[in-house]
C-alpha positions as CSV (number, residue, x, y, z in Angstrom):
1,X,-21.9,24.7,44.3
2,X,-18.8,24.9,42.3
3,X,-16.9,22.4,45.0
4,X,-19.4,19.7,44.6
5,X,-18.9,20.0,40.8
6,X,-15.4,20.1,40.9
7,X,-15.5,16.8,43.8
8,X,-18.1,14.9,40.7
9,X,-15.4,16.0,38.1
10,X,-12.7,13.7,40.6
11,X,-14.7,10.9,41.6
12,X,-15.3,10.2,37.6
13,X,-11.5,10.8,36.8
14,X,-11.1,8.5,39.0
15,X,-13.5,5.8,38.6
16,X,-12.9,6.3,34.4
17,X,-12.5,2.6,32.5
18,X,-9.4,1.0,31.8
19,X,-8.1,1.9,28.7
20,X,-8.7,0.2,25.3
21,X,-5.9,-1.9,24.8
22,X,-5.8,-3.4,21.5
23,X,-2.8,-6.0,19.6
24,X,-2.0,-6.1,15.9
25,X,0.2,-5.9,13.3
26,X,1.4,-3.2,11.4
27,X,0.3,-3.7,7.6
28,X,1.1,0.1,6.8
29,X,3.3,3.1,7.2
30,X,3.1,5.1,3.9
31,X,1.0,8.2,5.7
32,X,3.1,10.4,7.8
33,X,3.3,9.9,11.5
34,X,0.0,7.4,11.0
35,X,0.7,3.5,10.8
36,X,-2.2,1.1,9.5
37,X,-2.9,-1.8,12.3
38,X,-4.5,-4.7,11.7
39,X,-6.3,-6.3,14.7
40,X,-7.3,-10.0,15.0
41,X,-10.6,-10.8,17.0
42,X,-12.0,-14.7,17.9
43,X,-15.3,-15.2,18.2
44,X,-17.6,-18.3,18.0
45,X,-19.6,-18.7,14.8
46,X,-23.7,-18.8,16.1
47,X,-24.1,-21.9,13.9
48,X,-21.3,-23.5,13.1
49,X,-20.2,-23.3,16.7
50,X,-17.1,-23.0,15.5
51,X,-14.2,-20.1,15.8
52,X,-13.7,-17.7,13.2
53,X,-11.3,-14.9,13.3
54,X,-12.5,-11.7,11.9
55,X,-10.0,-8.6,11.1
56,X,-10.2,-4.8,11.2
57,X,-7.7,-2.3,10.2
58,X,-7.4,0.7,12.4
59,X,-4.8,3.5,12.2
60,X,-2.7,4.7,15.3
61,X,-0.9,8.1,15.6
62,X,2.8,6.8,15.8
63,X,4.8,10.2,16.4
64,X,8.4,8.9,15.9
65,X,7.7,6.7,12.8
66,X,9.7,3.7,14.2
67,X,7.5,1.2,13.5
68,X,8.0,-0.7,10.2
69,X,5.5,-3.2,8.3
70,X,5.2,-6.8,10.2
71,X,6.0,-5.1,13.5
72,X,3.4,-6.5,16.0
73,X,2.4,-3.8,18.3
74,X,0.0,-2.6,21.1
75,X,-2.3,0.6,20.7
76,X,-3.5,2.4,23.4
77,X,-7.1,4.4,23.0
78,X,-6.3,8.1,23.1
79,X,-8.6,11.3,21.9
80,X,-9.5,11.3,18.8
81,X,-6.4,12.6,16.7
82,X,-8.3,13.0,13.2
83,X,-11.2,11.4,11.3
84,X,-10.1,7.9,11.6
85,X,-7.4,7.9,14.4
86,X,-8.5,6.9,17.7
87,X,-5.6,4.9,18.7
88,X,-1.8,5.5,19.3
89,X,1.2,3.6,19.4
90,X,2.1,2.0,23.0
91,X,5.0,0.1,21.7
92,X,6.6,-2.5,19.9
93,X,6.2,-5.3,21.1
94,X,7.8,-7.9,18.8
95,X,9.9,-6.6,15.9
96,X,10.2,-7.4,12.4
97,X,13.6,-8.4,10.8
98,X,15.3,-5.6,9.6
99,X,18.1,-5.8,6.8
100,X,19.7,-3.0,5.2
101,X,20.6,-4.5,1.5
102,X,24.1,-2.7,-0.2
103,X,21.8,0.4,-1.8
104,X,20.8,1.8,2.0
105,X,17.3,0.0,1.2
106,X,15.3,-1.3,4.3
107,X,13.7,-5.0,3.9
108,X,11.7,-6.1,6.5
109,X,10.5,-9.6,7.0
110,X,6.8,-10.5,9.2
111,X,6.7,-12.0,12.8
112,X,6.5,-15.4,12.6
113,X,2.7,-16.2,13.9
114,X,3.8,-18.4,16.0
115,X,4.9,-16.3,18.5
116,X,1.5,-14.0,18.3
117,X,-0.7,-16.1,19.8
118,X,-2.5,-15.2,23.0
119,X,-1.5,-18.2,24.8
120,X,2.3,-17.6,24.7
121,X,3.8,-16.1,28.0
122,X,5.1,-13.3,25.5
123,X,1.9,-11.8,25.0
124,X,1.0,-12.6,28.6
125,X,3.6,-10.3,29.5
126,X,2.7,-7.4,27.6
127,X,-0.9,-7.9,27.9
128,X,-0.7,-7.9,32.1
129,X,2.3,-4.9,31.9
130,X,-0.6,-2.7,29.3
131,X,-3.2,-3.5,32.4
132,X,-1.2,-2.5,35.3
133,X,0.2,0.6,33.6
134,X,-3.4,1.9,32.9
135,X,-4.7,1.2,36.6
């Protein structure tokens, strides 16, 4: 009995989804080891017929604290780490500017949008390299 459990308990590891993969970027890093994402999704307005992007923040467990505001990222669906993290950090996939002014101060400057759009063979390549990894 405990063998045909334990062969159910291996067929579903294996036959499991492919990880939620998600793309965004970093609007916040003032929590401790948490960094605020902020995800863009397209979808077709019912009337207009028309695309409209809609946003959603979601926070990701980031357990070095490298990532900096304006970093665009990926987050990978983990177990839930605490009430509102579901995600963590997969990695950085294009980073802000970074400039250290004469007081030791870190100024960071945002991704130019350009370079975030799903078409560009940048974000091809991570998006196929996040799907083979998970399979």
């Amino acid at each position: 009995m405990s063998s045909a459990i334990a062969r159910l308990v291996a067929l579903s590891k294996e036959r499991a989804p492919v990880a939620n993969v998600l793309f965004g970027e970093v609007v916040g890093t003032k929590m401790q080891k948490t960094v605020k994402v902020r995800v863009a999704n397209t979808k077709m307005h019912p009337i207009i017929q028309k695309p409209v992007t809609i946003h959603r923040n979601v926070f990701a467990h980031d357990e070095t604290e490298q990532c900096v505001v304006g970093d665009y990222v990926r987050i990978d669906h983990c177990q839930q780490k605490s009430k509102n993290k579901h995600y963590t950090l997969g990695e950085i996939v294009l980073a802000a500017k970074r400039a250290q002014d004469s007081t030791g101060k870190l100024h960071t400057q945002r991704v130019h949008r350009g370079d975030l759009t799903r078409t560009s063979p940048l974000f091809q390549q991570f998006s196929d390299d996040a799907h083979s990894q998970s399979s």
